[in-house]
C-alpha positions in Angstrom: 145.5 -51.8 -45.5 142.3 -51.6 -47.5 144.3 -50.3 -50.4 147.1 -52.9 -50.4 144.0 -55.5 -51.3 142.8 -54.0 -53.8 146.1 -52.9 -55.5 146.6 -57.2 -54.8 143.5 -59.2 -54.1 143.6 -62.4 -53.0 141.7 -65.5 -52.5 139.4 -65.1 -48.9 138.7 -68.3 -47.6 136.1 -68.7 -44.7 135.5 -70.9 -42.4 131.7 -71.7 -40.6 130.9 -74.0 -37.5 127.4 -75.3 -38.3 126.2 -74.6 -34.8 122.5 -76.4 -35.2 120.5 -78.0 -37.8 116.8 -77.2 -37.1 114.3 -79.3 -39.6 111.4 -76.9 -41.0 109.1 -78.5 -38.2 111.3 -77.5 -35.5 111.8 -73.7 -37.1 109.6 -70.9 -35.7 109.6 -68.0 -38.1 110.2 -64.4 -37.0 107.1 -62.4 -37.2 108.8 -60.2 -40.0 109.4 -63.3 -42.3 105.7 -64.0 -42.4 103.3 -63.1 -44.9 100.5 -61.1 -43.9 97.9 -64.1 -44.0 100.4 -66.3 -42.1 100.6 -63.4 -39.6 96.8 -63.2 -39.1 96.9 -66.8 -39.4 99.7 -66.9 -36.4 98.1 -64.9 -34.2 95.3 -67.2 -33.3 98.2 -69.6 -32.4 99.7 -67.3 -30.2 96.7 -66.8 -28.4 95.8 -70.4 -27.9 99.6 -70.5 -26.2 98.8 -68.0 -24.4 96.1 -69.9 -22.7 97.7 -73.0 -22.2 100.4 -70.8 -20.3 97.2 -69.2 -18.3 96.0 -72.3 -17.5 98.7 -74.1 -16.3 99.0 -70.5 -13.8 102.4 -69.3 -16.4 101.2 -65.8 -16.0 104.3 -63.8 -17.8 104.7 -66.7 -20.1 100.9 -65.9 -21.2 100.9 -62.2 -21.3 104.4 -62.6 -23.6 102.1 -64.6 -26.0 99.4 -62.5 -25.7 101.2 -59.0 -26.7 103.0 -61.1 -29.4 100.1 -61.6 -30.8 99.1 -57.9 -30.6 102.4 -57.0 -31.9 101.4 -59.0 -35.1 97.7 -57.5 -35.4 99.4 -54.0 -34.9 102.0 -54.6 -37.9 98.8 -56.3 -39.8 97.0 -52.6 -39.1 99.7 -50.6 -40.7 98.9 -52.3 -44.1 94.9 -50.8 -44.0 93.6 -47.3 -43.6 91.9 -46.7 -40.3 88.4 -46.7 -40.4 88.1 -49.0 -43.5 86.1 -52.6 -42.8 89.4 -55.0 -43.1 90.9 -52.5 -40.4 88.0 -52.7 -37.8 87.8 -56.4 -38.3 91.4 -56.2 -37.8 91.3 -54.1 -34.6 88.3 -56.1 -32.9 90.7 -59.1 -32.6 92.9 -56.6 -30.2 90.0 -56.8 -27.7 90.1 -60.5 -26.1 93.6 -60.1 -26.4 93.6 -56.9 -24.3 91.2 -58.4 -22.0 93.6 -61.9 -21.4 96.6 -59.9 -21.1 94.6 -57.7 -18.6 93.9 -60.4 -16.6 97.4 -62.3 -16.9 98.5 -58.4 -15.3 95.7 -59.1 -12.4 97.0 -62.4 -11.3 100.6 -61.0 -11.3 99.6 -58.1 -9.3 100.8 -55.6 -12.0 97.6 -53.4 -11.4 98.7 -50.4 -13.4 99.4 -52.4 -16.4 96.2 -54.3 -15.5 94.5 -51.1 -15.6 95.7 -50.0 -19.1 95.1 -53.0 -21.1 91.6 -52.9 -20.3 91.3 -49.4 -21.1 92.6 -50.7 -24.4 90.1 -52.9 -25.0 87.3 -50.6 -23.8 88.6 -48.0 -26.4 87.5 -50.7 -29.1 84.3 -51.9 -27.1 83.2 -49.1 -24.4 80.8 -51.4 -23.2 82.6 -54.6 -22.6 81.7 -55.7 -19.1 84.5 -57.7 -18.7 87.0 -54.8 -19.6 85.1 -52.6 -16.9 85.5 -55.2 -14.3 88.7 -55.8 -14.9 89.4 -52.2 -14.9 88.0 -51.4 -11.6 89.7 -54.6 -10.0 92.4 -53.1 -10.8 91.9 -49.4 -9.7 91.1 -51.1 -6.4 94.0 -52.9 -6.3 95.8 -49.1 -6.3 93.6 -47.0 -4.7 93.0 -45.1 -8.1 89.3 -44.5 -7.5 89.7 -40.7 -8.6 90.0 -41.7 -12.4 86.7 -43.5 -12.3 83.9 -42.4 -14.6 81.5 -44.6 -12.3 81.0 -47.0 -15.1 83.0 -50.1 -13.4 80.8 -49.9 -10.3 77.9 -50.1 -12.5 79.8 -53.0 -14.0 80.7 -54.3 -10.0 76.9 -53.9 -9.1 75.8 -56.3 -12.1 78.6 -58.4 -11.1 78.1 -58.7 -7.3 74.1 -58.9 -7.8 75.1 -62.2 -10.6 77.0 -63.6 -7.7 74.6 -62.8 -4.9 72.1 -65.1 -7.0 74.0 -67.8 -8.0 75.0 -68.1 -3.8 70.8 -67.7 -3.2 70.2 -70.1 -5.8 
């Protein structure tokens, strides 16, 4: 068949259906059509969704936005040797990310998951109280007290005596 048109070609004539006509307002780019400071730029945008979704209780709308957003940080990464400045600025972003994400998981009851992304953002910032707490929520919320290190009940105490006082004061 293939050769029959090439031993005769003839005119091709095609027909579209224009299915939509989006004005550049209404167009949301891909993440892969984006430059790299229109990415960066993006992912503060994607966050802010992200919590507007949070706060009107749109927990898996949120958490979509918010590992978009880390999707676009990690392809940002790629493009900078590990260890350098730009890529340590880079990765700090990860870490309230991580944290919203961990709590979006918390609110949905997805404990494991909850449990992982803030071990994500403690890899970044070993100390960050609200990754611990979040952690050891949700280890509670599975029983998983075996993996502990102790830290998050250090992080529990601090938080139960902050609460104690505000209730005293």
């Amino acid at each position: 068949m293939l050769d029959e048109l090439l031993k005769k070609p003839q005119p091709l004539r095609f027909i579209f259906h224009l299915l939509k006509v989006l004005q550049p307002e209404d167009y949301e780019a891909e993440s892969w059509q984006l430059e790299p400071e229109e990415k960066l730029a993006s992912v503060s945008h994607l966050k802010q969704a992200g919590n507007e979704f949070f706060k009107e209780k749109l927990y898996e709308e949120a958490a979509a936005k918010y590992r978009e957003a880390l999707g676009r940080i990690d392809t940002l990464l790629l493009r900078e040797k590990p260890g350098e400045p730009e890529w340590v600025e880079l990765d700090q972003q990860n870490v309230p990310l991580y944290l919203n994400l961990s709590q979006c998981f918390l609110n949905l009851g997805q404990y494991y998951e909850a449990a992982e992304t803030a071990s994500e953002a403690l890899k970044r910032d070993e100390h960050n109280e609200k990754a611990l707490f979040r952690r050891a929520r949700a280890r509670i919320g599975v029983w998983d007290l075996e993996k502990s290190d102790g830290s998050e009940f250090k992080c529990l105490n601090a938080e139960l005596n902050n609460i104690i006082m505000r209730i005293v004061k």
